[in-house]
TIVEXGU-73858 format. One line per 5 residues: number of its first residue (from 1); their letters; for each residue x, y, z of N, C-alpha, C. Coordinates in steps of 0.001 Angstrom, whole numbers, always signed. Each point is the difference from the previous one (the first is absolute). Layout:
<recs>
NUM = a = X:Y:Z:X:Y:Z:X:Y:Z; ...
</recs>
This chain:
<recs>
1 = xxxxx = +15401:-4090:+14892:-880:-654:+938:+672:-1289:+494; -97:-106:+1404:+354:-1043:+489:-409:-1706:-269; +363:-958:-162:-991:-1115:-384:+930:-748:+816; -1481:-422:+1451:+1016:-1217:+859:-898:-1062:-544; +840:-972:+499:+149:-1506:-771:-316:-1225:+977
6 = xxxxx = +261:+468:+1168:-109:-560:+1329:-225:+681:+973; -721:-726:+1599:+221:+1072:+1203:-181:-1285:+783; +151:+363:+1389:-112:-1158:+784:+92:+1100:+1543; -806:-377:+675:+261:+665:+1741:+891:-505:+804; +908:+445:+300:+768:-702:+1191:+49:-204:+1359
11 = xxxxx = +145:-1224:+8:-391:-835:+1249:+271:+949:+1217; -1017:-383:+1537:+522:+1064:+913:+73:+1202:+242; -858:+549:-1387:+32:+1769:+64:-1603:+347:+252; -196:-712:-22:-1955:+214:+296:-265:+773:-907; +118:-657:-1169:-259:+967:-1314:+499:+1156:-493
16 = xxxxx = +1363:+693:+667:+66:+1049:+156:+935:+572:-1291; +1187:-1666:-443:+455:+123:-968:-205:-1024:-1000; +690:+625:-1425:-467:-1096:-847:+1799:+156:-1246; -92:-1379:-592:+1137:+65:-993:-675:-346:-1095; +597:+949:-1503:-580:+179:-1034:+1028:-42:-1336
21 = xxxxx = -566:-746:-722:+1315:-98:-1522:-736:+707:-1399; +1033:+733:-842:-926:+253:-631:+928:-297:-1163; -620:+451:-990:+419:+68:-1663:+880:+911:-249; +754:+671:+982:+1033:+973:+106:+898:-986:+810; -81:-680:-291:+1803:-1278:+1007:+64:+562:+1213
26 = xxxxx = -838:+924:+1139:-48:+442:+1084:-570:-628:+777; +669:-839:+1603:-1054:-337:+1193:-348:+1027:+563; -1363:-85:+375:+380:+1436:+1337:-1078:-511:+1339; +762:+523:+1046:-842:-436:+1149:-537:+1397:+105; -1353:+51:+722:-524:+1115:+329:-1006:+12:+1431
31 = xxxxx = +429:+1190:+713:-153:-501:+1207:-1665:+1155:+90; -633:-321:-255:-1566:+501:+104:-505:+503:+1019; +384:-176:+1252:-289:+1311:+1082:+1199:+1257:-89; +1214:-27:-452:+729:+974:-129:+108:+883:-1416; -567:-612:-1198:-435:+396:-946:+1726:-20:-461
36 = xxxxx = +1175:-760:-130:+1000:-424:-219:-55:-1136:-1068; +1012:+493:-954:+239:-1301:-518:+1919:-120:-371; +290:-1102:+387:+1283:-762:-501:+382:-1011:-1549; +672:+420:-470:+412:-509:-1897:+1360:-382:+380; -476:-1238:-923:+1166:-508:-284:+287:-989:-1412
41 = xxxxx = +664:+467:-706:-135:-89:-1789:+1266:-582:-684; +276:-1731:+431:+1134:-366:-235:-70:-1581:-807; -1682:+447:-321:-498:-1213:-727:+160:+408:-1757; +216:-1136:-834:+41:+548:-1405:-1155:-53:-1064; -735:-428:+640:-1517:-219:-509:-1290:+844:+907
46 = xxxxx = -1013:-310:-648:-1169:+148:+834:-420:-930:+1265; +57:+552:+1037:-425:-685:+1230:-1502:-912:-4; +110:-1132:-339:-1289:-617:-30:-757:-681:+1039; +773:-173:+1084:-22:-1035:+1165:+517:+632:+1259; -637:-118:+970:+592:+930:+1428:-342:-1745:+1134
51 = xxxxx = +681:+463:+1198:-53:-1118:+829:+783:+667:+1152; -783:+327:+1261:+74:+458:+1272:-265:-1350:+1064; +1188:+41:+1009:+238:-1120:+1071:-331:+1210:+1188; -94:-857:+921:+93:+536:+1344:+1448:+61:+585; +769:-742:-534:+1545:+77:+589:+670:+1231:-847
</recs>
């Protein structure tokens, strides 16, 4: 079972996406009208903290 740790929506998507950390050292963005998601697992711990800019 998955266990996220964080999520946060990103700016400019009109809700559409969101970035998520979990207890598996994985970010993942997920894009919620395409039912897509992107990983990326180059952290050595559990992801506790997420933080999305507009730039």
């Amino acid at each position: 079972m998955l266990r996220i740790t964080c999520v946060q929506f990103l700016p400019g998507c009109n809700g559409s996406r969101l970035v998520s950390g979990g207890a598996d050292r994985q970010v993942r963005v997920t894009d919620l009208e395409r039912c897509a998601m992107k990983s990326f697992g180059a952290h050595r711990g559990a992801v506790r903290a997420v933080a999305a800019t507009s730039k």
